[in-house]
C-alpha positions as CSV (number, residue, x, y, z in Angstrom):
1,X,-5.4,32.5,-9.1
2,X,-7.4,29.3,-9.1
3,X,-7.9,26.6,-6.0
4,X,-7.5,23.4,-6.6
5,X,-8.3,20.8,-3.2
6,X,-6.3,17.5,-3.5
7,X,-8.8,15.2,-2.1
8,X,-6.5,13.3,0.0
9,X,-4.6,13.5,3.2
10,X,-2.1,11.4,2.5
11,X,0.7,13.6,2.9
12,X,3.0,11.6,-0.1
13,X,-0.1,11.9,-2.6
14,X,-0.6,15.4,-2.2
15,X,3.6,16.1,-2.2
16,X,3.7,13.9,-5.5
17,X,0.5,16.1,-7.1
18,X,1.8,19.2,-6.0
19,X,5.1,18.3,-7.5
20,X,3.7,17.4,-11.1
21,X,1.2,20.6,-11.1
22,X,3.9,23.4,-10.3
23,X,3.9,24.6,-13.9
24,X,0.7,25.6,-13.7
25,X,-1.4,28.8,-12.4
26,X,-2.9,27.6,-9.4
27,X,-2.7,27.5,-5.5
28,X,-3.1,23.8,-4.8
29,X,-4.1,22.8,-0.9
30,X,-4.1,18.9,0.4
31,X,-7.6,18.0,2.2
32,X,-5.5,18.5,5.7
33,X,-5.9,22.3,5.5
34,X,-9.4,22.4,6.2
35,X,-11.1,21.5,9.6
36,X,-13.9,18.6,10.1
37,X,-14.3,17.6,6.3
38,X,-16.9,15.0,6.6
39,X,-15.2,11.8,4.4
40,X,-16.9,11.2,1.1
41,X,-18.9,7.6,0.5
42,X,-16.8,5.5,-1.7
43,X,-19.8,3.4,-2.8
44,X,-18.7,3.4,-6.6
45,X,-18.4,0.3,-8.4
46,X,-15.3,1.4,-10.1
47,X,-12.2,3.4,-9.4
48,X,-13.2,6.3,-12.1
49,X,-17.1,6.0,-10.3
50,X,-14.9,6.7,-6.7
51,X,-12.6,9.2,-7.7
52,X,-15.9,11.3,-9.6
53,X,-17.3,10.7,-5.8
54,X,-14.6,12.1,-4.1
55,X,-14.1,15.1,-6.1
56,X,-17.7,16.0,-6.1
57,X,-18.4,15.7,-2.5
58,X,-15.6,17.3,-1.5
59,X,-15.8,20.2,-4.3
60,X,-19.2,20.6,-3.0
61,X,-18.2,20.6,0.4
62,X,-15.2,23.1,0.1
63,X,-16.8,25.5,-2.8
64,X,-13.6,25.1,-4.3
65,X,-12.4,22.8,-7.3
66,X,-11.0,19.5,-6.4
67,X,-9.0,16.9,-7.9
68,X,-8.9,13.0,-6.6
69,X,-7.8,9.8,-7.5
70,X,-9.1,6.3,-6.6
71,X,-6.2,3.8,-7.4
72,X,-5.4,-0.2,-6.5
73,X,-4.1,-3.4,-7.9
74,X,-5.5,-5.6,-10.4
75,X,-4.3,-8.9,-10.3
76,X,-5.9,-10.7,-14.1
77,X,-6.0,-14.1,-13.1
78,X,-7.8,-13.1,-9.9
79,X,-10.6,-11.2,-11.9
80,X,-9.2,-8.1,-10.8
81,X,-8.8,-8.7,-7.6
82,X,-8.1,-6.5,-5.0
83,X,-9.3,-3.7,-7.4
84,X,-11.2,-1.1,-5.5
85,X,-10.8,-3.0,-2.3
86,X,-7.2,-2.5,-2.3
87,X,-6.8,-0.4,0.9
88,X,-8.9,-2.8,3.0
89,X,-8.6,-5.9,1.1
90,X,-7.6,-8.1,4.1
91,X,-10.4,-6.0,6.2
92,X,-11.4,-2.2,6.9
93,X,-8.1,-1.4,9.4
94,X,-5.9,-3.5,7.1
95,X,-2.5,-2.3,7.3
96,X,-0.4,-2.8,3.9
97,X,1.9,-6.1,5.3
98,X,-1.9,-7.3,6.1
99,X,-3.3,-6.5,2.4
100,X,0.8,-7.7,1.0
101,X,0.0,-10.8,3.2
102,X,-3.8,-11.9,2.4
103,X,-2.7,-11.2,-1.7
104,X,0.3,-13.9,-1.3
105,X,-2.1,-16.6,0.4
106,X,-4.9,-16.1,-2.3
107,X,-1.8,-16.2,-5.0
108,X,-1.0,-19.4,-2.8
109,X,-4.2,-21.3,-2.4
110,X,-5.9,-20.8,-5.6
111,X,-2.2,-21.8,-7.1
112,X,-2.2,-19.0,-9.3
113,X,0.9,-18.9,-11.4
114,X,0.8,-16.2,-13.4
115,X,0.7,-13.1,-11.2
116,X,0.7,-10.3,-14.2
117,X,-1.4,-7.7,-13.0
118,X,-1.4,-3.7,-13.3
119,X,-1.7,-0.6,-11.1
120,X,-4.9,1.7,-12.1
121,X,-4.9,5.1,-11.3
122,X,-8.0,7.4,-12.0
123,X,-8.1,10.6,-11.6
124,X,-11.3,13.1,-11.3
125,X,-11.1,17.0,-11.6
126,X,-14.6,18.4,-10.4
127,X,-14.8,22.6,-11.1
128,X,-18.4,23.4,-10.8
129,X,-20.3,22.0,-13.4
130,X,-17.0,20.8,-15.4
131,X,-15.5,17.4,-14.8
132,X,-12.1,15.6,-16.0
133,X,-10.9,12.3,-15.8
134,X,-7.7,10.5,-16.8
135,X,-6.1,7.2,-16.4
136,X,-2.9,5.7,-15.8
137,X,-2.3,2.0,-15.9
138,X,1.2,0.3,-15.1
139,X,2.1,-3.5,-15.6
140,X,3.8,-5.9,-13.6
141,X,4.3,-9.2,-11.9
142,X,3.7,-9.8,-8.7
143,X,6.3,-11.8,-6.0
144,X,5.9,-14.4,-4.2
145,X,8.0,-12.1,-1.4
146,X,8.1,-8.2,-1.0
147,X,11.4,-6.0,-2.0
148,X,12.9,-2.9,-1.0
149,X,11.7,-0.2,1.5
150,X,10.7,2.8,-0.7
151,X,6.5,3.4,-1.5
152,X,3.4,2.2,-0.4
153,X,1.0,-0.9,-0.7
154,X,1.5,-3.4,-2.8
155,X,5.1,-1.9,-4.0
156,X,7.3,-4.2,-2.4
157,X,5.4,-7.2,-4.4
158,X,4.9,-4.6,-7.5
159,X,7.7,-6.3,-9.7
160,X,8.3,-4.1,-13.1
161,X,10.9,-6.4,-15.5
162,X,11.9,-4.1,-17.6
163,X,13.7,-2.4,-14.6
164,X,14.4,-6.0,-12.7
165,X,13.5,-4.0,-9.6
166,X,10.1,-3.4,-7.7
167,X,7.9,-0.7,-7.3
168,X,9.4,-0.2,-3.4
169,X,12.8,-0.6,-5.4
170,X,12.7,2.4,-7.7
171,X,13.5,6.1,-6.4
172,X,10.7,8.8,-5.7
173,X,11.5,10.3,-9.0
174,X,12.0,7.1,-11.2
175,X,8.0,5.5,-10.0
176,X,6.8,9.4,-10.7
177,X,7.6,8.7,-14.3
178,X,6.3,5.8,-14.9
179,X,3.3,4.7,-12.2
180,X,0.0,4.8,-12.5
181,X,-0.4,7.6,-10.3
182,X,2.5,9.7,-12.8
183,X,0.9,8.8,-16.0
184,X,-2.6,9.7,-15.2
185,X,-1.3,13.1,-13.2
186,X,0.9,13.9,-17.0
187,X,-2.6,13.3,-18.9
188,X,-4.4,15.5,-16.3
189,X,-1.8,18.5,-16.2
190,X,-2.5,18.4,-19.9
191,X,-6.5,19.0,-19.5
192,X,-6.0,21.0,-17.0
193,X,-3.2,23.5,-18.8
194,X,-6.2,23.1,-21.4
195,X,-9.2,24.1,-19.0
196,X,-7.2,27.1,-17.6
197,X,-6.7,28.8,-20.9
C-alpha cells in the first residue's frame, strides 16, 4: 500500500486531508509521526513555488511521497496582500487575532472600501521523480469585525454572501465543501486516484 506524508503538523489540516483521501489505497501519516524533521525553507515567491518546496524537502527527507499545501488570503485592492505572508503577516510569532488585527488597520488606513478578496490553496504531491499540483480558490468579502468561533486565520473576517455567514460561521463539513483547501484537495484526489492506477 502506498505512503503518503502530509507535510504539516497542524493536527486540523492533516484530519481534514485524511478525511477527503479515505477512498483511496493508501496509508496516509501527518508530519508529527516522525522524529526531528528538520523544517523546509519557504523561500518561494509564490504559494504553488512553497508548497513544490515543502513536498520535496520533506519527500526527500522521509523517502516517502508527500503531499503539501501552501495557502493565505488575497485581499485585490491590497495587491494581494497578505498572500504568502499570511501566517506571519503582522510578524514571524504573529498569532491569528495579531494577523485579523494588522489586516483591519491596513483595510483602515489605506481606506480601502472594497475588501473582495479570495482564499488560495495549492497543493503539491512529490512521488519521486513525479509531481502534482492543484488549486483551489474561494471568494469573499472581508469585515470590518470578525464572526463566529469555528476555523482558523482569517475565518472570522472570511465573509462568503452567498451563505450570509463567515468562514468561522460555517460547520467543519459545510467549509470542506467549498474552501480553498476542499476544492484543491477534490482536484488532487482526482490525480491522485489517476496516478495510483
Amino acid at each position: 500500500m502506498k505512503e503518503i506524508v502530509i507535510a504539516t503538523k497542524n493536527k486540523g489540516k492533516i484530519a481534514e486531508i485524511k478525511l477527503a483521501l479515505k477512498n483511496l489505497p493508501i496509508k496516509v501519516y501527518g508530519l508529527d509521526e516522525f522524529d526531528n524533521v528538520p523544517d523546509a525553507i519557504e523561500d518561494g515567491r509564490s504559494f504553488t513555488e512553497n508548497a513544490m518546496i515543502k513536498a520535496k524537502s520533506y519527500a526527500d527527507y522521509l523517502n516517502k511521497a508527500c503531499l503539501a499545501d501552501d495557502s493565505g488570503l488575497e485581499v485585490y485592492n491590497l495587491n494581494g496582500e497578505p498572500g504568502i505572508f499570511s501566517a506571519r503577516y503582522a510578524g514571524e510569532n504573529a498569532t491569528d487575532a495579531d494577523n485579523n488585527q494588522h489586516l483591519l488597520k491596513r483595510l483602515e488606513t489605506l481606506k480601502i472600501t472594497d475588501t473582495t478578496c479570495c482564499f488560495r490553496c495549492v497543493l503539491a504531491f512529490v512521488d519521486n521523480e513525479t509531481s502534482i499540483t492543484t488549486e483551489g480558490i474561494c471568494e469573499g468579502v472581508i469585515l470590518a469585525e470578525g464572526r463566529g468561533d469555528g476555523g482558523f486565520g482569517y475565518d472570522p473576517l472570511f465573509f462568503l454572501p452567498q451563505y450570509k455567514k463567515t468562514m468561522a460561521e460555517l460547520t467543519p463539513l459545510e467549509k470542506n465543501k467549498i474552501s480553498h483547501r476542499g476544492i484543491a484537495i477534490d482536484k488532487m484526489t482526482d490525480k491522485l486516484t489517476e496516478y495510483l492506477k
